[in-house]
N, C-alpha and C positions, 0 to 999 in steps of 0.2 A: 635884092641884089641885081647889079644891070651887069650884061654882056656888053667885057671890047672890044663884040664885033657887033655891027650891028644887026648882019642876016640869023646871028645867032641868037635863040631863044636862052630868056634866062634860067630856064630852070636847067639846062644842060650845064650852066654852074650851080646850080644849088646840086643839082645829081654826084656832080663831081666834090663838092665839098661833102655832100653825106660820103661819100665812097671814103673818102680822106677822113674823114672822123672816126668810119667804122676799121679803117686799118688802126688808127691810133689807137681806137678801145682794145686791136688784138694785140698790141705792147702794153696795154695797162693801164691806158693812158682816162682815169677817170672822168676828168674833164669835158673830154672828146665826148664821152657817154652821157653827160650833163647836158653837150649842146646839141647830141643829138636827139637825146630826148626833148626836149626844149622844141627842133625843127619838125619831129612827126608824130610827137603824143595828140596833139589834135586830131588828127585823120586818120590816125587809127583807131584812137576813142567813139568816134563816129561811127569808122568802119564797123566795130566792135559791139556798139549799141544798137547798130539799125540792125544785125542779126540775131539777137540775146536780148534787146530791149529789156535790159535791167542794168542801172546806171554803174552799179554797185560792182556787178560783174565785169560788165564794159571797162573798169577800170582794174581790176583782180587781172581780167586779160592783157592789159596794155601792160602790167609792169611783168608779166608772165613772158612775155613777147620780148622786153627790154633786157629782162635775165637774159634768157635762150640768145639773143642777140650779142649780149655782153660774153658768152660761156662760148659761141661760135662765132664770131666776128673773123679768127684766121680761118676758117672754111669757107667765108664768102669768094666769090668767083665774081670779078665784073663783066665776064663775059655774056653769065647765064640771066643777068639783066642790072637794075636798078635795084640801089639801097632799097628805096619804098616800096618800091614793089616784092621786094624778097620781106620787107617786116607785113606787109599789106598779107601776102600769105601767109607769113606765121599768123598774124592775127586775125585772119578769116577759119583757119586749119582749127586754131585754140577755141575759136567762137562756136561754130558747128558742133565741138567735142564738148563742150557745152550742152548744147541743147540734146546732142543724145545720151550722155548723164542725166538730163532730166526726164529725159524720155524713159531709162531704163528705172531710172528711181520711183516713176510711177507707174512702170510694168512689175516690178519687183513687189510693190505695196499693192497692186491688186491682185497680182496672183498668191501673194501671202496672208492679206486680210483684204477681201476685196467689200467689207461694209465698215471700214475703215473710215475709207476717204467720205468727205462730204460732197456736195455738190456744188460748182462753182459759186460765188459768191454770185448773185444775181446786178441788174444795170449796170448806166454806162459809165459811174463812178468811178474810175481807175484809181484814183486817191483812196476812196475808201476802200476798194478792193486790195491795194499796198496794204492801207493801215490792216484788214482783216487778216494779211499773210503774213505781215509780221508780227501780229498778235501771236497769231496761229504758230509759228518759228519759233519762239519767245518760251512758250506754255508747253511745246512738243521738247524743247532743251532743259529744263525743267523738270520735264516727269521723264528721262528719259536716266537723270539720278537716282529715281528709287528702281531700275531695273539690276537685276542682276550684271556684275561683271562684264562676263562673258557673250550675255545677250546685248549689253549696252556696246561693247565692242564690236559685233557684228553686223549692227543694225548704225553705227555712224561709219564704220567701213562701207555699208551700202547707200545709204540714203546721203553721208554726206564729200564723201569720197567719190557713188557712184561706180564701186565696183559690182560684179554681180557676185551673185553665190558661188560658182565657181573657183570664180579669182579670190573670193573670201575663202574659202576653204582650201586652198591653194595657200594661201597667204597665212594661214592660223593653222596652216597643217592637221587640220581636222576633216571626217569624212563630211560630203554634199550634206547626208540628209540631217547632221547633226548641225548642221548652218541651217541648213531649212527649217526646221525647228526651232531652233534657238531665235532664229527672227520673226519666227510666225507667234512664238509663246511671246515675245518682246510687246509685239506688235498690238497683242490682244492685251496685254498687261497696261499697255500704253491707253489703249480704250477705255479700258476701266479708270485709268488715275486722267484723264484729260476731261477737263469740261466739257458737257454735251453739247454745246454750241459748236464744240467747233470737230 
């Protein structure tokens, strides 16, 4: 898109037409939302990847980003800056929140079965290290149907939710140490039915 002026940069029109699409998406206006996504799913895909480096996520992010955008598009402010740069922090904000769900998810599984976990997959294979975690993903979804109920409930509230026991107990209105339990027995249950490779 070119500027009719010439001292003017053109993205100060492309700013000004996100800003005009995201008012359109606060009247409804679906389209508007088509072609904004259209003008910033790349760059936030990126954004989204190079912090999460996992493409699958990166993308989980971006339409997470695209909701929240779509559900507050009349609270934007163009004072408080640029379209892209207010979707750019949602999707750094979403990203970060990310990786400390995974971070909690493997504070959770060592403090509950801490001879659980295996040891990273060794070399500099990144392929093969994918195919072993999703092997690993695959096999853990699986045996996680012969657990109990209630322990199967607790243990995908934690690990794939990424809540902690707290908030899971909280949430199931049940006391702490009856979740601590209940995902520690899951956990060792899971041991026993999961092949030893992995």
């Amino acid at each position: 898109m070119t500027s009719s002026n010439p001292g003017q940069p053109a993205g100060d029109d492309q700013s000004r037409e996100q800003a005009r699409l995201l008012a359109a998406m606060a009247q409804g206006d679906k389209t508007a939302l088509a072609r904004l996504y259209d003008s910033l799913s790349r760059p936030l895909y990126s954004l989204a990847f190079r912090v999460i480096n996992d493409a699958s996520e990166a993308q989980d992010i971006v339409q997470d980003v695209f909701l929240q955008m779509w559900q507050k598009a009349a609270t934007y402010e163009t004072s408080r800056g640029s379209v892209f740069g207010w979707a750019a922090t949602l999707t750094r904000n979403r990203s970060i929140d990310r990786l400390r769900m995974r971070k909690r998810r493997a504070e959770l599984l060592a403090e509950s079965a801490p001879d659980l976990q295996p040891a990273a997959p060794g070399g500099e294979d990144d392929s093969a290290a994918s195919l072993w975690v999703q092997e690993k993903a695959t096999a853990v979804r699986a045996a996680l149907t012969a657990l109990a109920p209630e322990q199967q409930k607790a243990i995908e509230l934690a690990f794939f939710r990424g809540l902690t026991q707290q908030e899971i107990a909280a949430q199931l209105n049940e006391p702490l140490g009856t979740i601590k339990a209940r995902i520690r027995r899951g956990l060792l249950k899971l041991r026993e039915t999961l092949p030893s490779r992995l």
